[in-house]
C-alpha positions as CSV (number, residue, x, y, z in Angstrom):
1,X,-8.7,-16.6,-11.5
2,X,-6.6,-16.5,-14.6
3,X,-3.2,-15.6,-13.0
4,X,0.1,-14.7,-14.9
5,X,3.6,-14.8,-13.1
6,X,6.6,-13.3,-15.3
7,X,9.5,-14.7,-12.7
8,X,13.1,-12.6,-12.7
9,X,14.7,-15.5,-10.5
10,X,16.9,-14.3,-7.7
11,X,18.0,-17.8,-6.4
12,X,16.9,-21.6,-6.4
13,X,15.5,-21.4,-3.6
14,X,12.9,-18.8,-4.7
15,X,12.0,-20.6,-7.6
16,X,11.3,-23.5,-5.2
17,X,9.0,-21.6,-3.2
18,X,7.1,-19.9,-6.3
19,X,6.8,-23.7,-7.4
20,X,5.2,-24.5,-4.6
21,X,3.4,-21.2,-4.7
22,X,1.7,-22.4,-7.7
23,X,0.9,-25.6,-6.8
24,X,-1.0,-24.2,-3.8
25,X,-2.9,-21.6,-6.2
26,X,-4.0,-24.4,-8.9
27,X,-5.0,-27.1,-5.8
28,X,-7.3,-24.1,-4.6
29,X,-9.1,-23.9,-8.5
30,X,-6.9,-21.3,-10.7
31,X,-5.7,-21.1,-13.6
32,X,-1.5,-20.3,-13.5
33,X,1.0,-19.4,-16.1
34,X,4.3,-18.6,-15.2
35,X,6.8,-17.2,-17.5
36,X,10.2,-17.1,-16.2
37,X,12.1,-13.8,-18.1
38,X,15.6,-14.3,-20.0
39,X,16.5,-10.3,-21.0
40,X,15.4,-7.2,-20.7
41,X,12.4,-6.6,-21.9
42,X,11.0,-9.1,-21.1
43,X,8.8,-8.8,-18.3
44,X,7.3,-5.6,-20.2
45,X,5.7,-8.0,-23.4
46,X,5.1,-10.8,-21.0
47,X,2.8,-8.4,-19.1
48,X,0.6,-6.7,-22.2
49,X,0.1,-10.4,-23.2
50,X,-1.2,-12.0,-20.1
51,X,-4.0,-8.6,-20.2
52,X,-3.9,-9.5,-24.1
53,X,-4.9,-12.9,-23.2
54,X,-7.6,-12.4,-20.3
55,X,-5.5,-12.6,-17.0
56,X,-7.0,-11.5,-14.0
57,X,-3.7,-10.9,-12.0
58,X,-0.1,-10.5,-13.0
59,X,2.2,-11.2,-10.6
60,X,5.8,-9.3,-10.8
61,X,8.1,-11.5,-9.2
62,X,11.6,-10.1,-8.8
63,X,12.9,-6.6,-7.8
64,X,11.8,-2.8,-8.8
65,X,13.2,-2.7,-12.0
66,X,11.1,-6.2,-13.1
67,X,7.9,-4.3,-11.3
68,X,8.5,-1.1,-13.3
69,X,8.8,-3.3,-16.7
70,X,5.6,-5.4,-15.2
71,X,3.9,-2.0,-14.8
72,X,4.5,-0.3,-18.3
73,X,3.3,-3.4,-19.8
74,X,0.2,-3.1,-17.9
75,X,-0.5,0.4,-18.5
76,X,0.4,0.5,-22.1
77,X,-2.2,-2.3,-22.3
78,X,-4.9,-0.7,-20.3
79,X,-4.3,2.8,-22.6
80,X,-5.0,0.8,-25.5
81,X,-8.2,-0.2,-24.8
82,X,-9.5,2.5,-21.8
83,X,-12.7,3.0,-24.1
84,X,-13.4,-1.0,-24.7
85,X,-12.6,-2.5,-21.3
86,X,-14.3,-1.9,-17.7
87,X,-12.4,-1.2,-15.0
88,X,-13.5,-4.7,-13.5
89,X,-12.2,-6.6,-16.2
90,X,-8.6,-4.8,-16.2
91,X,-5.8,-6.6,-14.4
92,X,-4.7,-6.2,-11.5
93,X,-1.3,-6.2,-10.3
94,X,0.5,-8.4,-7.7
95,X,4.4,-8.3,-6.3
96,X,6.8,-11.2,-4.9
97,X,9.7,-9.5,-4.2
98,X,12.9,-11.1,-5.2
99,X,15.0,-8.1,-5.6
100,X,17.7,-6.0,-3.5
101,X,16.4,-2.9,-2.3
102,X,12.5,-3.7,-2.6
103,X,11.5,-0.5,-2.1
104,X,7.6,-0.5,-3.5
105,X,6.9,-4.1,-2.0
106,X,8.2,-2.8,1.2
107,X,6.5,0.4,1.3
108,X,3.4,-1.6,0.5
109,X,3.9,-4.4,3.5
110,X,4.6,-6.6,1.4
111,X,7.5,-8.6,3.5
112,X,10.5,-10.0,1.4
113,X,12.5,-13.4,2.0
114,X,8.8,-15.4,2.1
115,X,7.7,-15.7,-2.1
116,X,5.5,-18.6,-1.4
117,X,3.5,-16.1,1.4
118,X,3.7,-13.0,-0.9
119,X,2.7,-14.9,-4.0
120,X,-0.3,-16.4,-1.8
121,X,-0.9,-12.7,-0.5
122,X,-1.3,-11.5,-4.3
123,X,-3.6,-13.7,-4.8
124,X,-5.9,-13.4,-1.7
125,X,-4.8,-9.7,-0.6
126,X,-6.9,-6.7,-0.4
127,X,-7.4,-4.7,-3.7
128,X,-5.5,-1.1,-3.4
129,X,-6.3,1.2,-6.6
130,X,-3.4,3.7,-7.0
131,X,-2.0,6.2,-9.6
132,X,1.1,5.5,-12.2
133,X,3.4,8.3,-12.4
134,X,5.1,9.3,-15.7
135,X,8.7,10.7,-16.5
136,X,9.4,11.1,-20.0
137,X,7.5,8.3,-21.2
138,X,8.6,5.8,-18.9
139,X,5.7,4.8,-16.2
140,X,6.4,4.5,-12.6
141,X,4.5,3.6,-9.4
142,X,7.1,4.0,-7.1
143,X,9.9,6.9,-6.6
144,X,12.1,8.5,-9.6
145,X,15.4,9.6,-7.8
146,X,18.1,12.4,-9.4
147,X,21.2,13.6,-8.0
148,X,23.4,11.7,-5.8
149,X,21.1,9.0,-5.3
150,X,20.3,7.5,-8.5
151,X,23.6,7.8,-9.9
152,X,24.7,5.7,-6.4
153,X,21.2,3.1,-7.4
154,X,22.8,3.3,-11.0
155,X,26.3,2.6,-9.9
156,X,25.2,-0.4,-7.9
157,X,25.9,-3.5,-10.4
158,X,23.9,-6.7,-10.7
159,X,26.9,-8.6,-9.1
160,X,27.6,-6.2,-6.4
161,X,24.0,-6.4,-5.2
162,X,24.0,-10.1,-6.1
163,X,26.9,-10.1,-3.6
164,X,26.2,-7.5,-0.9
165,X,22.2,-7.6,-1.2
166,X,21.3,-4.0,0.4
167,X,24.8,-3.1,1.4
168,X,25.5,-2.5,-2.3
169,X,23.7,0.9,-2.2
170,X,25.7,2.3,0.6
171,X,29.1,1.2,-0.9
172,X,28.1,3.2,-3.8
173,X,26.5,5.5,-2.3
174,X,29.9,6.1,-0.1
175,X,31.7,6.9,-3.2
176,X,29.1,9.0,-4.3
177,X,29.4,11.1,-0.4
178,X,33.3,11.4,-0.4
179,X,32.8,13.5,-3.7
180,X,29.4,15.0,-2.5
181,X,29.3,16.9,-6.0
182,X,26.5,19.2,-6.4
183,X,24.0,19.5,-9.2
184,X,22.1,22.3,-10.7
185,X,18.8,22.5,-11.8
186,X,15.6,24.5,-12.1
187,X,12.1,22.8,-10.9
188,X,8.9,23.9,-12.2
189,X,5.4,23.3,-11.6
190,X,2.9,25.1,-13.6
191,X,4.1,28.8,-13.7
192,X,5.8,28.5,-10.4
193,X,9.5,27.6,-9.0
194,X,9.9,25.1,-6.5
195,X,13.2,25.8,-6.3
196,X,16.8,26.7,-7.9
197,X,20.2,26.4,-7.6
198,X,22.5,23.3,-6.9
199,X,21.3,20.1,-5.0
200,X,22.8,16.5,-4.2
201,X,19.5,14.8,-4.2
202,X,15.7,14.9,-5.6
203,X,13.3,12.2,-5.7
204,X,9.4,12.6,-6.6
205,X,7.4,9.9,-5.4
206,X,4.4,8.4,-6.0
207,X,4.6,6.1,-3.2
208,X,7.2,6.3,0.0
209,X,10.5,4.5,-0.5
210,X,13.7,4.5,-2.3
211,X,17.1,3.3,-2.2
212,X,17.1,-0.1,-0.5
213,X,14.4,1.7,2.7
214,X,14.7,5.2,3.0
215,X,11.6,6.5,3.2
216,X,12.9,10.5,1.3
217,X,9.0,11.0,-0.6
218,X,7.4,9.9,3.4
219,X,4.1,12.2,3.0
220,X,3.4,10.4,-0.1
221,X,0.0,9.1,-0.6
222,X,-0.8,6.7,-4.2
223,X,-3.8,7.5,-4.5
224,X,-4.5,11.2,-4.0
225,X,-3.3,12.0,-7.8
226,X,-0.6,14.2,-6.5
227,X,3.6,13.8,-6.9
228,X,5.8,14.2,-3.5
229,X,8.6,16.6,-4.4
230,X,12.0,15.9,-2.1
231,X,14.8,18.4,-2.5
232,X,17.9,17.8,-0.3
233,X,20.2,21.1,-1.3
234,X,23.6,21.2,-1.5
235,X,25.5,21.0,1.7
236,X,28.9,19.9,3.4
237,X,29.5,16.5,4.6
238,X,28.5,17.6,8.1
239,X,25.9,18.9,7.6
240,X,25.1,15.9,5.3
241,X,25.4,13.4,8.1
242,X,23.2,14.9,10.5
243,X,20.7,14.6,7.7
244,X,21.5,11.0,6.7
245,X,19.6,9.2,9.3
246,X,16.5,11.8,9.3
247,X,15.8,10.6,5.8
248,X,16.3,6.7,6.8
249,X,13.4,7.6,8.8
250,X,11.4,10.1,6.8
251,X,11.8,12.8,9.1
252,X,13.5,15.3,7.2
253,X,10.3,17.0,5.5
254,X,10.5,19.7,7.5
255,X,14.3,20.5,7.6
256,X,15.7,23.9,6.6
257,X,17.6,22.6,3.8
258,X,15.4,20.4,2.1
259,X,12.0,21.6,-0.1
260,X,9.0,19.6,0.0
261,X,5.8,20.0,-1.9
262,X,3.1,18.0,-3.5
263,X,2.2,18.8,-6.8
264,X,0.1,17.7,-10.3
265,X,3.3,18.1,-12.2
266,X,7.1,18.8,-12.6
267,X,9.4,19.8,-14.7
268,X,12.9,19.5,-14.2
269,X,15.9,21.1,-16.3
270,X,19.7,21.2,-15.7
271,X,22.4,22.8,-18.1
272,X,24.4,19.3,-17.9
273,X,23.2,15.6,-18.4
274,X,22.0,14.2,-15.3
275,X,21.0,10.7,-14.5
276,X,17.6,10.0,-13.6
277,X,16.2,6.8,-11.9
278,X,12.6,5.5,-12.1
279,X,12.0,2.7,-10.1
280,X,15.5,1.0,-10.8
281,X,15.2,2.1,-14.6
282,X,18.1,5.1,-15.5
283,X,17.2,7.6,-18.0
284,X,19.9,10.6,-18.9
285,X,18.9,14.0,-20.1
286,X,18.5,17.5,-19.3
287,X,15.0,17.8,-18.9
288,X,12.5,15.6,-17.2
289,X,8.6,15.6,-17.4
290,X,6.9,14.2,-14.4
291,X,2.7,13.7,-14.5
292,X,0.1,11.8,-13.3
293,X,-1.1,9.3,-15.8
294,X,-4.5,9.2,-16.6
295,X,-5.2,6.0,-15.6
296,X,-4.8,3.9,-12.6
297,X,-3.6,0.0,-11.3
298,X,-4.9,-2.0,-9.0
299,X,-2.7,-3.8,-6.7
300,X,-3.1,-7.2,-4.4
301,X,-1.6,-5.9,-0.9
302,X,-1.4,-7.7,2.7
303,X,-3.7,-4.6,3.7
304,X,-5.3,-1.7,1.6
305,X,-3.6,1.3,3.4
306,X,-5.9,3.7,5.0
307,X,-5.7,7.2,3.4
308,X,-1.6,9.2,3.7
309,X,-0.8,5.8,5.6
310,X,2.5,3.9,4.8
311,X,2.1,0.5,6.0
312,X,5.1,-0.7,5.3
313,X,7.1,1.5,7.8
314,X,8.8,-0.6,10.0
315,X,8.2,0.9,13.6
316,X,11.9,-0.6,15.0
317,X,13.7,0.7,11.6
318,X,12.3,3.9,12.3
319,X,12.9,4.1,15.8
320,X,16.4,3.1,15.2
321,X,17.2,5.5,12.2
322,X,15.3,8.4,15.0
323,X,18.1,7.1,18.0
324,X,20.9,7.4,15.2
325,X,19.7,11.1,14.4
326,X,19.8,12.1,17.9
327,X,23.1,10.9,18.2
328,X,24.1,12.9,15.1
329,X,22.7,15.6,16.1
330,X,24.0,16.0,19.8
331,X,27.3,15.1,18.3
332,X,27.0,18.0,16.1
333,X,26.1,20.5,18.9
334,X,29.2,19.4,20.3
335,X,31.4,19.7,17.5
336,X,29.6,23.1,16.6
C-alpha cells in the first residue's frame, strides 16, 4: 500500500514508536510517507494531497482535533472527485492516537499509549465504512458538543492538557459546574421541536464519545445515516451530580431530564453566541446546521463493530461510573 502518516507529535517517545512503526510497515513491502505537522492547518492540506497523490491510507496520528483536520481533508478530496473515483480507489482512514481525551479512537477500540500497535492496526485492521457529520461547514466523525461542555473542552489549553493529560477536562469543567449557567436555545428537526428552553449541555454524535470518555451520544450508531441528539436541561448542582456519573457511563438516555432522539438533521438557534465544539474544533454563533454528509470514510479499526455496537466501551469503566451512580443516587434519597 501507499500509506500517508501526517504526525502531530505528543512526545519523543511516540515519535520513536511511529519510527519504528514505519520501519515495520516498509520491511513488510509498503510504501510510507510521513509528514510530521508544524501549524494549524496542516494536517487538513497534508491529507487532500496524499488522496491527491494516490495513497491508499492516511493515518491521523495525534488527538481529535488532528483527526477532524485529517478528516476534512479527506472529504473535501473525495467531494471533488465523487463522479471520477470508485469507492475502492478512495482512501481510507487510519488513527494513532496521541492526543488527551481520544475520544473517537477510543470509541473505536482503538487503545491509546501503544502508536507502534495502533499504527500496525491501521494498517492490518478491519475496514469500517461510516458517515461524516457536518456542522456549518466543518466535517465531523465524531461528537459536536454545546453548552457547558464544549466551552469546558474549549477552556482546556494545550499546556494544561500537556500537563494534566485527561484531568484537564475536569478542572475546567469544575469551573464550568460551580457557575452551572444555563443556555437557551431552540432545536429543530424538519418541521418539529425537539425541544426548548434553557440547557447546560448538548452534544449530537455521530459516533459515542466526548470529553476525555463519557460516552453522552451512547445509542449512536456511524453507520445508520442518522445524528444522536443528547439534551441534559438545566438543573441545580444536585441534581447535576446524580447525573454526572450516569453519563460517564452512558446511562442517562432515558433520564427525565435529558431528551434524546435520533434524527437526519438539526438545527440549532440561541438568542446569544454560544460556543460549539466539533471534534476538538470551536466554532461561535447563534445558529448551527447539523447533516449527514453525502458521502462516507472508510476507517482501519481493531474490529469492524457489529451494528448499534460500541466496541470501545470499557466494561470496568462502565461498571465503575454504574457503582459511582448508585452511590449518588442512594446519597441523594438520603439527603432528599
Amino acid at each position: 500500500m501507499q500509506i500517508a502518516l501526517i504526525i502531530n507529535p505528543s512526545s519523543p517517545d511516540a515519535v520513536q514508536a511511529l519510527r519504528r512503526g514505519v520501519e515495520r510497515l516498509r520491511e513488510e513491502g509498503h510504501v510510507v510517507h510521513p509528514r510530521v505537522t508544524f501549524e494549524q492547518g496542516d494536517a487538513h492540506r497534508f491529507a487532500w494531497k496524499s488522496a491527491e497523490y494516490g495513497a491508499d491510507l492516511v493515518v491521523a496520528c495525534g488527538g481529535d482535533g488532528t483527526i477532524n483536520e485529517v478528516v476534512n481533508g479527506l472529504y473535501e478530496w473525495i467531494a471533488d472527485r465523487e463522479d471520477t473515483t470508485p469507492d475502492a480507489a478512495l482512501p481510507k482512514l487510519g488513527i494513532v492516537p496521541l492526543g488527551t481525551g481520544n475520544d473517537l479512537a477510543g470509541g473505536m477500540g482503538i487503545a491509546p499509549g501503544d502508536p507502534e500497535g495502533a499504527l500496525m492496526d491501521a494498517a492490518s485492521g478491519e475496514e469500517y465504512t461510516v458517515d461524516v457529520a457536518r456542522v456549518n461547514g466543518r466535517y465531523f466523525l465524531n461528537v459536536s458538543t454545546g453548552g457547558m461542555g464544549a466551552e469546558a473542552t474549549d477552556d482546556a489549553s494545550k499546556e494544561l492538557k500537556r500537563l494534566l493529560g485527561p484531568i484537564a477536562y475536569v478542572v475546567t469543567g469544575v469551573k464550568k459546574f460551580v457557575q452551572l449557567k444555563d443556555t437557551t436555545a431552540r432545536f429543530v428537526s424538519g418541521d418539529e421541536v425537539v425541544y426548548e428552553g434553557g440547557f447546560l449541555l448538548f452534544a449530537v454524535g455521530n459516533a459515542w464519545r466526548t470529553g476525555g470518555g463519557n460516552w453522552v451520544t451512547a445509542a449512536a450508531d456511524p453507520s445508520d445515516c442518522l445524528l444522536d441528539v443528547c439534551i441534559v436541561q438545566g438543573m441545580n448542582h444536585l441534581d447535576l451530580v446524580r447525573l454526572a456519573p450516569l453519563v460517564r457511563a452512558g446511562k442517562h438516555v432515558s433520564h427525565d431530564k435529558v431528551t434524546y432522539r435520533k434524527v437526519t438533521s438539526l438545527v440549532v438557534e440561541s438568542p446569544e453566541e454560544m460556543t460549539v465544539n466539533a471534534d476538538g474544533e470551536p466554532l461561535t454563533g447563534r445558529r448551527f446546521e447539523y447533516a449527514i454528509g453525502r458521502h462516507r470514510l472508510t476507517m482501519m479499526v481493531p474490529r469492524a463493530p457489529e451494528h448499534g455496537e460500541a466496541p470501545g466501551a470499557d466494561p470496568a469503566v462502565v461498571a465503575e461510573a454504574n457503582e459511582a451512580a448508585a452511590e449518588a443516587e442512594a446519597e441523594a434519597s438520603k439527603t432528599g
